[in-house]
N, C-alpha and C positions, 0 to 999 in steps of 0.2 A: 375483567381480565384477571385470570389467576394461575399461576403455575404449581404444579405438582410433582415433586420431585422424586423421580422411578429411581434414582442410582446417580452418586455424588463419590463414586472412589475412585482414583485413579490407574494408572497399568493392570495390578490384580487385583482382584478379591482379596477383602481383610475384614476381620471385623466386625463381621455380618454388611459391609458395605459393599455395593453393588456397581457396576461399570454406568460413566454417563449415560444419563436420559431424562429427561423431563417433557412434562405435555403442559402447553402449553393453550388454556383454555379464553376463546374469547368469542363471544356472543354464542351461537349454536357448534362455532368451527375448534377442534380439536388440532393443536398440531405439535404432532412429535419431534423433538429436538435431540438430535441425538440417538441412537440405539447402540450402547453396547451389548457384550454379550450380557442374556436373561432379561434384555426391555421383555419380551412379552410373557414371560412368567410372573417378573414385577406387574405389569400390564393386568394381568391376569387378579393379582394380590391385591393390588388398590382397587379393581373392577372397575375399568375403562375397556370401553368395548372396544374391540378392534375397527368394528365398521364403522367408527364415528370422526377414527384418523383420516383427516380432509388432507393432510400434506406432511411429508417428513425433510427434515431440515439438518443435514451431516455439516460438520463442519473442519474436518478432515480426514485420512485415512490413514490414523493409527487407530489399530485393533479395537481399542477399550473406548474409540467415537461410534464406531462400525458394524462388528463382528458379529450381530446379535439382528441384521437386517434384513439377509437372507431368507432367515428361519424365518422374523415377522413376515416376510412377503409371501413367502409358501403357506402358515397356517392362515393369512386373509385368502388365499384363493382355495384353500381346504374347506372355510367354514363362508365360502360362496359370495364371494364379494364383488359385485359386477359393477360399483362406482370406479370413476379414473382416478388416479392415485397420482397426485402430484408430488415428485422428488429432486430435490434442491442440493447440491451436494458441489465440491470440487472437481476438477479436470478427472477422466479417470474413472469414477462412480458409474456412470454409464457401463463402459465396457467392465467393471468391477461385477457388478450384477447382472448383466447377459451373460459374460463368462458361465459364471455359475448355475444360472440357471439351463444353460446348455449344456450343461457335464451332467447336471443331472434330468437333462428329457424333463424340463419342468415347462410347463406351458400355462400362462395365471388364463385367470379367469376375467381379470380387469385389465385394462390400459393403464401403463405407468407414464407419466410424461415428464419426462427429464429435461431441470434446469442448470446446466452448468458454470458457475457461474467462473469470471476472468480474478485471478490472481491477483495483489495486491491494489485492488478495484474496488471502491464502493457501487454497489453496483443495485438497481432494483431487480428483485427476483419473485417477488410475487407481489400480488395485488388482486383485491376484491372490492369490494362497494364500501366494505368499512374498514379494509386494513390494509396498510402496504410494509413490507421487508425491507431492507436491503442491508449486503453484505457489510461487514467491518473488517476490514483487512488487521491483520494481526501478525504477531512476530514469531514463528516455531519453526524447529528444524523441518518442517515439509508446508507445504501450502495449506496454509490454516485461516478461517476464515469465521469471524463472529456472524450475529443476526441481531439488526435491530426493528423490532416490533410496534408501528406507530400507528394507532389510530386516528383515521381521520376525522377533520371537522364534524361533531354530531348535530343533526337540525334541532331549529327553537322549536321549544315545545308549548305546546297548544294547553293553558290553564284548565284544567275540568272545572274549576269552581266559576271561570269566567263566562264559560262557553255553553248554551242550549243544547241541548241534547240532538235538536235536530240538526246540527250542524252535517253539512252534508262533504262526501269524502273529497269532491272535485277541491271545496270550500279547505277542506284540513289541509291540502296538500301546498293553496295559495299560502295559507298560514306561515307552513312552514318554512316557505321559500320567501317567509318576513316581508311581504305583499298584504296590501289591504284585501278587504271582501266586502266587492260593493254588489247594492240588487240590481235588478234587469233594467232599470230605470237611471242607473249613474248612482244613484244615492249610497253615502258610506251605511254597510251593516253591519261590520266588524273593524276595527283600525288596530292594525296587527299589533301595535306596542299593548295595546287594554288587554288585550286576551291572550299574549303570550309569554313565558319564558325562555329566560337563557337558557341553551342547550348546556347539558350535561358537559361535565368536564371528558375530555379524551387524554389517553393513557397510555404510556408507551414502557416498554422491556427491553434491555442491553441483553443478550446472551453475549458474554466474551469467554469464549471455550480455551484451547491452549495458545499460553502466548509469553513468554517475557516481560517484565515490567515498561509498558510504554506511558510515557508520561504525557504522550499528546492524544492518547486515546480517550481523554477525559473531553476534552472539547468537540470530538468528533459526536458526545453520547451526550452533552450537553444537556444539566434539566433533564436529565431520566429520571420516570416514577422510579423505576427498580431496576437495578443491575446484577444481574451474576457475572461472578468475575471468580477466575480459577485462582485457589490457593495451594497449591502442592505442597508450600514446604509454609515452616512458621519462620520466622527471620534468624537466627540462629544457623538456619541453613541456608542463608541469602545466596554464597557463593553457587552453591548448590543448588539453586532455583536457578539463578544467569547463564550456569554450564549446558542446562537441561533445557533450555528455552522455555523455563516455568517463572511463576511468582510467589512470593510471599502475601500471609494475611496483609502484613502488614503495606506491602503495595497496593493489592487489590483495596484497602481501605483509602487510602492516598488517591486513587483514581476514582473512585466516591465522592469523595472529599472535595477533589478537583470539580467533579462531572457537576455540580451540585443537586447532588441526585437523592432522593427521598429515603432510598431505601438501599440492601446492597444484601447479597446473598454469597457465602464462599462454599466454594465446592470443592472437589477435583482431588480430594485428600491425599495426600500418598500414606503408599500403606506399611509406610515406616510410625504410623503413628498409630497409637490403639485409643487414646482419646483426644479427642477435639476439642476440649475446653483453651485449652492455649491459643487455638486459631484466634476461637471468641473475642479473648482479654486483651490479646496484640492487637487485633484489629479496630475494638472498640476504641480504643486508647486513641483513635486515627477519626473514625467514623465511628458516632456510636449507633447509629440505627445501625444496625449490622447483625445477621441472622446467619444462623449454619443452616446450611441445605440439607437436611437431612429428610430422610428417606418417607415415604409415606406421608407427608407434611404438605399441605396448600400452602400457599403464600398470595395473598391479594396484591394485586397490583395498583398500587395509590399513593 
């Protein structure tokens, strides 16, 4: 699991900093979090295919979450994209994107299938054989709404050093479901504890996109490998964070702190600031595993 972070500023462009987005990489599946305006130019610059976005993930509808959606959904169906396209988003996003795509006579090429999910709701919104969503309700002047990212239990894994080469597939599959493998006769021919490992450890990601400082949000994200957590303002401008239904580094590290979480990412800049070092130094001061989002940047999720 790794994230790649397309655009970390908030309301405008500053700085060379670019509106929310990250992708958010996990086994073969791609999925976009966010699209402000220019995700798919960024998109373009780090070289993430468009075809490879399994699902996109809004997490509400002010401009600098959003505005940048449309255009992604028009150039996938330009450069021919015929998989269905699953979209996760607030009350609203539906008819947001039919609107539009009806004023302009645009007709895709793919099925989009629209998740909406309920307002101040943890809610499951997607799920696959190895990963499940579900929303985190959050504090902002409009219906705003995080993503937490959990991978499921992964199976024991079958020792190569232990195991015959002819081990046959029927035979791996008992393995993993930590079953013996006996012959045609009753007799044991494999005793799952000698020939197997502990499964690989599984990984989970806090996106908390715009919100106010909540202090009970730490328990809800409990034990997260990694969180992004918005820092708009540095504490200096605390008053100024509370008016705007924004946070401080220095909260976002507090809710780290709290979540007892491994790692912790701030984003969301305002672009009252022309460097971000200050975010850093407050924040570490709280939580020191603490990293800036910035732009072009992988981050492992561990």
């Amino acid at each position: 699991m790794e994230v790649l972070i397309l655009g970390s500023n908030s309301a405008a462009f500053a700085y060379g900093r670019h509106h929310t987005a990250q992708i958010l990489k996990n086994d073969n599946k791609f999925f976009l979090i966010d699209c402000g305006e220019g995700t798919q130019i960024q998109m373009r610059r780090y070289k993430v295919k468009l075809s490879r976005i399994h699902a996109i993930f809004i997490s509400h509808l002010h401009g600098d979450h959003y505005f940048g959606l449309t255009g992604l959904l028009n150039t996938m169906h330009l450069f021919g994209r015929e998989a269905k396209l699953r979209l996760v988003g607030p009350p609203g996003l539906r008819d947001v994107v039919s609107l539009q795509l009806s004023m302009s006579r645009t007709s895709l090429s793919y099925p989009i299938e629209f998740t909406e999910w309920i307002p101040e709701t943890e809610q499951l919104v997607y799920e696959d054989q190895k990963l499940t969503v579900t929303t985190i309700p959050l504090d902002h002047r409009i219906d705003c709404s995080g993503y937490f990212f959990i991978e499921k239990p992964k199976p024991i894994r079958i020792s190569r050093e232990a195991i015959p080469d002819q081990l046959s597939q029927a035979e791996a599959i008992l393995l993993k479901k930590g079953e013996d493998v006996l012959n045609l006769d009753g007799s044991l021919k494999f005793k799952n504890e000698d020939v197997t490992l502990p499964p690989n450890p599984s990984y989970s990601y806090a996106y908390c996109s715009d919100t106010k400082y909540m202090p009970e949000l730490a328990e809800k994200i409990k034990n997260t490998n990694l969180i992004y957590h918005e820092s708009s303002f540095t504490e200096e401008m605390a008053e100024r964070a509370t008016s705007t239904f924004h946070s401080t580094a220095r909260q976002a590290a507090q809710v780290a702190k709290d979540a007892k979480a491994n790692g912790l990412l701030l984003g969301h800049f305002s672009s009252r600031y022309s460097t971000l070092d200050g975010f850093l130094t407050e924040a570490r001061e709280i939580f020191e595993e603490t990293e800036l989002a910035i732009e072009g940047q992988t981050f492992k999720v561990v």
